[in-house]
C-alpha positions in Angstrom: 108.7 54.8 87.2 105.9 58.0 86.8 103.7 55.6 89.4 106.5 55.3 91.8 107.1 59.0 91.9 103.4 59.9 92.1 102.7 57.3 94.8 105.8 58.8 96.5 104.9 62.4 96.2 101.4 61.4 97.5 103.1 59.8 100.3 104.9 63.0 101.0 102.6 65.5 100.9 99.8 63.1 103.5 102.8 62.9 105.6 104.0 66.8 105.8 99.5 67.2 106.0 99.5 65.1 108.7 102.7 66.4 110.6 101.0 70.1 110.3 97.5 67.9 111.6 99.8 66.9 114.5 101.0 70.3 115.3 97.9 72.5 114.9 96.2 69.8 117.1 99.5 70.1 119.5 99.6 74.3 119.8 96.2 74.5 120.5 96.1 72.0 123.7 99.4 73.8 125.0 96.9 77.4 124.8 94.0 75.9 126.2 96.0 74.8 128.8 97.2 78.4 128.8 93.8 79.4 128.7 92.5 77.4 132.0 95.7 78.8 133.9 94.7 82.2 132.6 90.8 81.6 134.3 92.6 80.3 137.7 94.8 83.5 137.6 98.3 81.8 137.4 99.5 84.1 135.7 103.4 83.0 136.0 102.5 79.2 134.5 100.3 80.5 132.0 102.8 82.9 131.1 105.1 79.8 130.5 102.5 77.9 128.3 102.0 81.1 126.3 105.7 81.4 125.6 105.8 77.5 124.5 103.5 78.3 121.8 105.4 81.3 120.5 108.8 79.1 120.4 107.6 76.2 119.0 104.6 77.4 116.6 105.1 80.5 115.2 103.0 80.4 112.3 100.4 79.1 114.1 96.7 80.7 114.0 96.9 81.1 117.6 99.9 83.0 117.8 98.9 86.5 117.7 96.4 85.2 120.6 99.0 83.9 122.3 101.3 86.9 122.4 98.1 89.1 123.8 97.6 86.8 126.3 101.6 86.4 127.7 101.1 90.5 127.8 97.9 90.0 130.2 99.7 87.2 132.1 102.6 89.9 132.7 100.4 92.9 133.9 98.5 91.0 136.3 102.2 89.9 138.0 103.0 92.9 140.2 106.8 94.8 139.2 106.6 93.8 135.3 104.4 96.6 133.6 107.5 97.8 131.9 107.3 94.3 130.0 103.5 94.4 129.6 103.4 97.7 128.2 106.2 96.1 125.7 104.2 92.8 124.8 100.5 95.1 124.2 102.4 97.2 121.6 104.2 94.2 119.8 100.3 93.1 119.7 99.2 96.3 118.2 101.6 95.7 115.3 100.7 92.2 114.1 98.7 92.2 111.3 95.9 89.6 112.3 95.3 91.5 115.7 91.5 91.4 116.2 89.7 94.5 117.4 88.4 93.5 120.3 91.6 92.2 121.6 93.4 95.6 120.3 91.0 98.1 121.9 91.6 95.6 125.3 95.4 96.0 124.7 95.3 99.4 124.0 93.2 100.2 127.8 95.7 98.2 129.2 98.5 100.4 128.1 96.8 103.3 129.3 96.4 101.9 132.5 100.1 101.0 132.6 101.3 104.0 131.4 99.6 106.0 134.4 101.1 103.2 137.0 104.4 104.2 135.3 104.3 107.8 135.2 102.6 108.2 139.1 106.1 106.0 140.1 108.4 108.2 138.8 108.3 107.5 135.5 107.8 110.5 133.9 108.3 110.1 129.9 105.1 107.4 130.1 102.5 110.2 130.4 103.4 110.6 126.8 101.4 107.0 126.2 98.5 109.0 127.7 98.1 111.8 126.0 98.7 110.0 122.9 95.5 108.4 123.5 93.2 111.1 124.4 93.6 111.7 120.5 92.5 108.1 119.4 89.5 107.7 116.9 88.4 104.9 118.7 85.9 107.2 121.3 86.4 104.0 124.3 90.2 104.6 124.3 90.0 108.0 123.9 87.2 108.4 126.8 89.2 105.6 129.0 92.8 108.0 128.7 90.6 111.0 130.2 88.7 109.4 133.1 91.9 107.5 133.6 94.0 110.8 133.6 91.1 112.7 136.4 92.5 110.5 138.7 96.7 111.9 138.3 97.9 113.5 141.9 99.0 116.0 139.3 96.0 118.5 138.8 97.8 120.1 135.5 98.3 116.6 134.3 95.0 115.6 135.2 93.4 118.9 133.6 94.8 117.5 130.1 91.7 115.6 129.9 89.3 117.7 130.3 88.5 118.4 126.7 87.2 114.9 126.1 85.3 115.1 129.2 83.4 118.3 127.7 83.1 116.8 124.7 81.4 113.4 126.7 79.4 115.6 128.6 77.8 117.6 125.3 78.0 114.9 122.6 76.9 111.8 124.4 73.3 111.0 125.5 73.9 108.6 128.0 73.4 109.6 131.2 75.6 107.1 132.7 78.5 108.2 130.8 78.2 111.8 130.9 77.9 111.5 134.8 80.7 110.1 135.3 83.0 112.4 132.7 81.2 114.8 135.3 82.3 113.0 138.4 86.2 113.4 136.5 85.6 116.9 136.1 84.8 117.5 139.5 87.7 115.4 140.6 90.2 117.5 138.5 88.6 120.9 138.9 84.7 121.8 139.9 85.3 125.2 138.0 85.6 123.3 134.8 82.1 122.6 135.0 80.9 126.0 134.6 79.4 127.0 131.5 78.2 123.0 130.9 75.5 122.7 133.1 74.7 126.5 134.5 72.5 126.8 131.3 70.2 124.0 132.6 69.0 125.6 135.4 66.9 128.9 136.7 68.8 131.4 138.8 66.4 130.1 141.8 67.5 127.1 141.7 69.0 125.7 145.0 73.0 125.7 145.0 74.8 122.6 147.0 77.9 123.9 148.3 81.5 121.8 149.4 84.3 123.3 151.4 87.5 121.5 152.9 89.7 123.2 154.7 93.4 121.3 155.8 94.7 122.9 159.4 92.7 126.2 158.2 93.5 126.3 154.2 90.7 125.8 151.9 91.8 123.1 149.6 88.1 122.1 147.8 85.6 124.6 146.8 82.7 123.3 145.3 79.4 125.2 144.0 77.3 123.1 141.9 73.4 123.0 141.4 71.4 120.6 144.0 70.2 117.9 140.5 74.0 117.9 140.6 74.7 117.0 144.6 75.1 113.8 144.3 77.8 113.7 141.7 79.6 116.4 143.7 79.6 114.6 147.0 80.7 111.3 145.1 83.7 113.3 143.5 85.0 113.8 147.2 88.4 112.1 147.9 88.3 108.4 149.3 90.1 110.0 152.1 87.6 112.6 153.0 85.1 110.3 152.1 86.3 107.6 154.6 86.8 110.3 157.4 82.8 111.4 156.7 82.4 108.0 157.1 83.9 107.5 160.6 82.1 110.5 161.6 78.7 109.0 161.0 77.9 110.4 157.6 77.2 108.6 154.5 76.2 110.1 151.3 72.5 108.6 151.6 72.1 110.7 155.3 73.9 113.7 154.1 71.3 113.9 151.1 68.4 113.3 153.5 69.7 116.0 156.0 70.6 118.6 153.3 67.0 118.3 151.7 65.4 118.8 154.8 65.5 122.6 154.2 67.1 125.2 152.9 70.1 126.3 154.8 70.8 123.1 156.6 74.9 123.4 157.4 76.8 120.3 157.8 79.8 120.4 159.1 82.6 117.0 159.6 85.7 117.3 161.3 88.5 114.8 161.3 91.4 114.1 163.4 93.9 115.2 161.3 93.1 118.9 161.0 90.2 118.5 157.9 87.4 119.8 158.3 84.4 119.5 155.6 81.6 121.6 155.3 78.1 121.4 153.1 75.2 123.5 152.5 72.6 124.6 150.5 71.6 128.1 149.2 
């Protein structure tokens, strides 16, 4: 009788071994399948293969993979962020989240969040700022250059303080032009006092004026080791219009260093009118 219930308990437990064989074997097809749709970028029927896996195997190893992944597959589908933004943050609270994944989820959201708040939706701005306080420096870098680029100056301006802080504590100079590039997109006067030290008073002085049907709208004073960053921190629109009017930024360097003095001045059709020089 002992035998008969050993043999039987044996019998059992390579049974219930090989059903969970069967399964782990079964939820990892279904999210390499997942995975393939995912590299094709169809996003809907990966989104579908995603949500199999979450039904039907919950404990499996792949699920906290699985529920990043449905939340990519739903921010790449244009008119669901508001359920994107939901699946990253159930992400962020599973327990086996990996980093890696979690600091993607996390840039995500930010990007989101700003989509959200420049339609309407105010209260998501909140999600931004949050950020700009994160101990992880890439999320809390990615929340200010994101934030440079807010139609809303004052809302914009809320980063500035981790662009100072890129500009004076980082030693790339990659990185620290471009938290320059956001500063001069939110406000060339928040420069001052950053890089004025770095140069003599001779040095030469690029200067940028717009002006909209006669109103000044950009001013720009910034030294000429600086131009470049300056002239890329133009709008895309003034950029394009410089562009239809025969200037790029390579010929407008070439013409400005010519000499001293050298005025430059682009008008558009629609009342703008840009003008460059050096002192």
């Amino acid at each position: 009788m002992k035998k008969i219930i050993i043999n039987l308990g044996i019998l059992l437990l390579s049974f219930l071994l090989l059903q969970a064989s069967v399964q782990a074997q079964q939820d990892e097809k279904i999210f390499q399948e997942a995975k393939i749709l995912i590299f094709d970028k169809k996003w809907e029927a990966a989104q579908a293969k995603l949500e199999e896996v979450l039904e039907k195997y919950p404990n499996s190893p792949l699920f906290s993979q699985a529920v990043f992944y449905r939340a990519k597959c739903l921010e790449e589908q244009g008119g669901k962020e508001l359920e994107a933004l939901k699946a990253y943050k159930n992400y962020l609270e599973l327990k086996d989240r990996s980093t890696s994944l979690a600091e993607e989820a996390e840039i995500s959201i930010i990007d989101l969040s700003l989509k959200l708040y420049e339609s309407g939706q105010r209260s998501y701005l909140e999600e931004l700022e949050k950020r700009l306080s994160s101990s992880n420096r890439v999320i809390r870098y990615y929340a200010a250059f994101q934030l440079s680029y807010a139609k809303d100056k004052k809302v914009a301006a809320k980063g500035i303080p981790v662009l100072k802080e890129i500009i004076e504590k980082e030693r790339g100079d990659e990185l620290r032009d471009k938290a320059k590039i956001a500063l001069l997109r939110i406000d060339p006067n928040s420069l001052k006092g950053l890089e004025e030290e770095r140069y003599e008073a001779k040095t030469k002085i690029l200067k940028i004026r717009v002006y909209e049907h006669g109103k000044e709208t950009v001013k720009i004073d910034i030294p000429w080791a600086l131009a470049d960053l300056a002239l890329r921190a133009i709008s895309e629109r003034n950029r394009t219009m410089m562009k239809e009017s025969g200037y790029d930024l390579d010929r407008i360097m070439k013409e400005l260093s010519e000499f001293k003095g050298n005025f430059i001045t682009i008008e558009g059709e629609n009342g703008t009118v840009i003008k460059i020089w050096i002192e």
